[in-house]
C-alpha positions in Angstrom: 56.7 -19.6 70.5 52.8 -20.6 70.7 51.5 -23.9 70.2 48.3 -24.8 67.9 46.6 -25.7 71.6 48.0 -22.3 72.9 46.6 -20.6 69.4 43.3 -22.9 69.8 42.8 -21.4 73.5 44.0 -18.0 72.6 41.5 -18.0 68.7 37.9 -19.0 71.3 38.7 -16.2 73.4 38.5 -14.0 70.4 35.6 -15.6 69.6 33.5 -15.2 72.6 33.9 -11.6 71.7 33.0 -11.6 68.4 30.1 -9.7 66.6 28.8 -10.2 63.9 29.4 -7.4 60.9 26.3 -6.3 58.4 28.7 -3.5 56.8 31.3 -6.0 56.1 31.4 -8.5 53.0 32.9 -12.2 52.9 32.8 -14.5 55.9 33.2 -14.0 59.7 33.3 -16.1 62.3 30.0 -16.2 64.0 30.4 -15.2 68.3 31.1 -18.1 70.7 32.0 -20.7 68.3 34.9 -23.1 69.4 37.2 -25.5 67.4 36.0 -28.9 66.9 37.9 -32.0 68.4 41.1 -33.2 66.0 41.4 -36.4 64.5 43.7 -39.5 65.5 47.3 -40.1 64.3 46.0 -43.3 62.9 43.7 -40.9 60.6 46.3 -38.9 60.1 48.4 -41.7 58.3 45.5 -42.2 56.3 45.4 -38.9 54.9 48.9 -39.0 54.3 48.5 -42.0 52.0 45.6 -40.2 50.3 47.7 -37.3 49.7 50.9 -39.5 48.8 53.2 -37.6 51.1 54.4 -37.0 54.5 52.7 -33.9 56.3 54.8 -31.4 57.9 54.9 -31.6 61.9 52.7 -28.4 62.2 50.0 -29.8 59.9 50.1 -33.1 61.6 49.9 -30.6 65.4 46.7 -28.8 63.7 45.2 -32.1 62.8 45.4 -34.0 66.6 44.4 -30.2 68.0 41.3 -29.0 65.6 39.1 -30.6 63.5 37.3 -27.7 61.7 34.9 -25.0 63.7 31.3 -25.8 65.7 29.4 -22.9 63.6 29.7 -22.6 60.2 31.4 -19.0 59.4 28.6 -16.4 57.8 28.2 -14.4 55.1 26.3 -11.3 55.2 25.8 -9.3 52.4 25.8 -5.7 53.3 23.9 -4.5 50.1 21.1 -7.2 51.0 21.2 -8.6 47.5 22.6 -11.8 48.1 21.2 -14.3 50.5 23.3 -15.2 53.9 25.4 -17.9 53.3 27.5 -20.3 55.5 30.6 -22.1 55.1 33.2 -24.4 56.7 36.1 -22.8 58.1 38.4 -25.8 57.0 38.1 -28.8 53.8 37.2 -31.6 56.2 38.6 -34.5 54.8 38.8 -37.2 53.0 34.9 -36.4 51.9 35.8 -32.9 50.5 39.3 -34.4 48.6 37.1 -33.8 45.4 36.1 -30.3 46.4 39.8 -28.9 46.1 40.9 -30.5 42.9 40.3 -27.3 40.9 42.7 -25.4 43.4 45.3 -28.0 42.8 45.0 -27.1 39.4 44.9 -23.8 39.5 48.1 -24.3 41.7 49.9 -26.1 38.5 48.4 -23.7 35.8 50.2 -21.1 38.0 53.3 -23.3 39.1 55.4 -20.2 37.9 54.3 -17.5 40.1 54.1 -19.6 43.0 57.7 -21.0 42.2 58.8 -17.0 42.4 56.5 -16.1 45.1 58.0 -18.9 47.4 61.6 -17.9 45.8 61.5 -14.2 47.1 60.0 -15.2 50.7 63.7 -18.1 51.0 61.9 -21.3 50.3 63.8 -23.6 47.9 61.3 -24.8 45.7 63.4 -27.5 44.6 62.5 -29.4 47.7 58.3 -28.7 47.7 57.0 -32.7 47.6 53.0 -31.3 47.4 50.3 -29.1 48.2 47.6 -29.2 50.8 44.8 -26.8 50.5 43.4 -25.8 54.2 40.5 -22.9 53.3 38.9 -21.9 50.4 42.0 -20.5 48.5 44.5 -21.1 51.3 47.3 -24.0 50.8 50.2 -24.9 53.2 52.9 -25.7 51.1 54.5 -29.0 52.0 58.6 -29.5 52.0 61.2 -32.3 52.3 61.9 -30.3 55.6 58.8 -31.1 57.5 60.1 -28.2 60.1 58.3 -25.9 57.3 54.8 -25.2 56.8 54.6 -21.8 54.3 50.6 -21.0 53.8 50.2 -19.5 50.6 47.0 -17.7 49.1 45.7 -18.8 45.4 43.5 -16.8 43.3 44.7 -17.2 39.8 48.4 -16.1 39.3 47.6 -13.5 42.2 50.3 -15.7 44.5 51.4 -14.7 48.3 52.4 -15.9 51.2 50.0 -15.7 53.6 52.3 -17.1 56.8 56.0 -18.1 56.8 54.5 -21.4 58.9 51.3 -22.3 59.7 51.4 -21.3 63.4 51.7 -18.0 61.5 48.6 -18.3 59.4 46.5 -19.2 62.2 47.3 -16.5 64.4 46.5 -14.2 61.5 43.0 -15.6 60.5 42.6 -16.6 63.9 44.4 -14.4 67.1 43.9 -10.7 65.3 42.5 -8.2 67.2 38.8 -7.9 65.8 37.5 -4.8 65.6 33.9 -5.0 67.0 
């Protein structure tokens, strides 16, 4: 089973690769970037108290490991009618906690289909203490079992899961083949 370090070291040789799309809409990872340094248990806790829960050991893995990407992702609008735009690859926090409160939201307007959509993929949803969202409508689930780390996509009542953990996840937005 990979690591987040051996999915870090395996996610910047995909990206030394990389090149950039103009037929392609939404963001991409721009060539050569790498991951930014993680943050310290001691932040960690902080964030925990912030969020008012424990986060699963994955989470807490991703967070010592990789603190966001060097290069903003890119935008590139293949009809040329938007302008390029750039964006984080993950909420840094605590200065973006504000930023995701409409997810959260959107999250508890929609409780029901992410109740069923967690249901049908064996989580018991009896036991989810909170929510943490990682990218723009990405959010690992958080359990009393902190061995599990679901990654659910939001958009609406448009619920799935997006990665069984969140090594998962990150091999799939990170460790795909790319086609170039």
């Amino acid at each position: 089973m990979l690591t987040i370090k051996d999915i870090k070291y395996k996610a910047e040789k995909n990206f030394k690769r990389i090149k950039l799309r103009n037929d392609a809409y939404g963001f991409q990872i721009q060539p050569n970037t790498k991951f930014l340094k993680g943050i310290s248990r001691k932040e960690i806790d902080e964030l925990q108290l912030l969020f008012g829960f424990d986060f699963p050991w994955d989470y807490r893995e991703m967070l010592l490991t990789i603190g966001g990407l060097d290069t903003e992702e890119i935008s590139i609008d293949p009809d040329g009618e938007e302008e390029v735009a750039f964006h984080n690859f993950f909420y840094q926090y605590p200065k973006e906690i504000e930023k995701i409160q409409y997810l959260l939201e959107e999250i508890n307007t929609n409780i029901m289909f992410v109740k069923e959509t967690l249901t049908e993929a064996g989580f018991d949803v009896s036991k989810i203490v909170g929510y943490i969202p990682i990218y723009i409508h990405r959010v690992l689930v958080v359990f009393e079992n902190k061995y599990l780390s679901p990654v659910i996509s939001v958009w609406g009542n448009d619920i799935m899961v997006y990665g069984n953990d969140l090594k998962e996840y990150l091999k799939n937005d990170f460790c795909r083949n790319y086609n170039y």
